[in-house]
N, C-alpha and C positions, 0 to 999 in steps of 0.2 A: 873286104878287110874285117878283122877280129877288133870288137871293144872292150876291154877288160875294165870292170869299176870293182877295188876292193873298199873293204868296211870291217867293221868291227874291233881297228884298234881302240886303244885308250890308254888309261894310265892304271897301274897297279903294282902290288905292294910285292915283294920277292915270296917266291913261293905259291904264288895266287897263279890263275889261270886265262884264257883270252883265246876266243874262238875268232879266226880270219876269215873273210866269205869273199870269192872273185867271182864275180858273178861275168858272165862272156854275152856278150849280142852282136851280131850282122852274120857272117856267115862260117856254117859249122863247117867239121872237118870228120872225113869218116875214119881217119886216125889222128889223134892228140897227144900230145904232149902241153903239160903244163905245170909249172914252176912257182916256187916263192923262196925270191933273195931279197938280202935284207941289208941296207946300207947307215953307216956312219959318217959323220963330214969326213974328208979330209981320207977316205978308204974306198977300196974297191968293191960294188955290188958283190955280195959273201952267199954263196948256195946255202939253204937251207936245205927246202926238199922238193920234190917232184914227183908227177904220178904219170904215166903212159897208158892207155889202152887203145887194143886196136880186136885180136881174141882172147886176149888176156889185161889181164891189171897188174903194173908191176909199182912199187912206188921206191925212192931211194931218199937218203937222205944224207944231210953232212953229221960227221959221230958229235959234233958240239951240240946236237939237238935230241939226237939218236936217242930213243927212250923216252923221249919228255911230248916231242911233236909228233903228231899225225896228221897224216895229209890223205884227204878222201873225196869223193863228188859224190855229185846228185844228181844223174843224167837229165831226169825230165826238166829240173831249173838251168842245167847249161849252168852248175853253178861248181866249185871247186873250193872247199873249206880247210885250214891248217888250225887244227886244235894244237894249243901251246897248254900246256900242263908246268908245273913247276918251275914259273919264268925265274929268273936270274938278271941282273942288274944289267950281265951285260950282253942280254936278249933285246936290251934298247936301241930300237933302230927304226929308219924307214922299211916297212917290207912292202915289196911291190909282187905282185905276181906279173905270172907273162907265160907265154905260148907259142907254138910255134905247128906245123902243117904237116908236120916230118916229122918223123920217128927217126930219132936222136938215138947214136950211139951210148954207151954210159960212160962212155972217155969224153961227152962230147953236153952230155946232159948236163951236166954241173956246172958249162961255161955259160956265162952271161950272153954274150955275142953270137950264141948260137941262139938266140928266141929272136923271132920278129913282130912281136906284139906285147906292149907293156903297158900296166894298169899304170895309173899317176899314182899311186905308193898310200899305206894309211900307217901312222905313225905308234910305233907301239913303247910304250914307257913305264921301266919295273923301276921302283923305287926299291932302298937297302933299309 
């Protein structure tokens, strides 16, 4: 099994910025997929973005983010970072990363229920 522990949320001011880090431990995968969605009380886990490689790197993202996040790795740390630029009020959320063993369709990447490995969530807070 895959352990995903994310880090680096915190609280910050609209406009300001906040780098995510999933760091992954037990056992790799020689293709990956891996994720960051981001939840509200009371809403359903909402895609952000995702990165895939296997001979290539593809990453995708939701357009509410589109231009402000980036999503990138660091092979030798097994670790997986979402740079948020230009947060927004209502970028307030729990965001969890997660992962999965399979290479995910792009009809199939942006759903929640397709990953089977999920960090316990670091909480990210933009003040107005």
């Amino acid at each position: 099994q895959v352990q995903l522990v994310e880090s680096g949320g915190g609280l910050v001011q609209a406009g300001g910025s906040l780098r995510l880090s999933c760091a992954a431990s037990g056992r790799t995968f020689s293709t990956y997929t891996m994720g960051w969605f981001r939840q509200v009380p009371g809403k359903e886990r909402e895609f952000v973005a995702a990165i895939r490689w296997s001979s290539d790197i593809y990453t995708y993202y939701a357009d509410s983010v589109k231009g402000r996040f980036t999503i990138s790795r660091d092979n030798a740390k097994n670790t997986v970072f979402l740079q948020m630029n230009s947060l927004k009020p209502e970028d307030t959320a729990v965001y969890y990363c997660c992962t999965t063993a399979f290479t995910l369709a792009v009809a199939s990447i942006i759903r929640s229920d397709e990953y089977d490995y999920w960090g316990q969530g670091t909480q990210v807070t933009v003040s107005s």
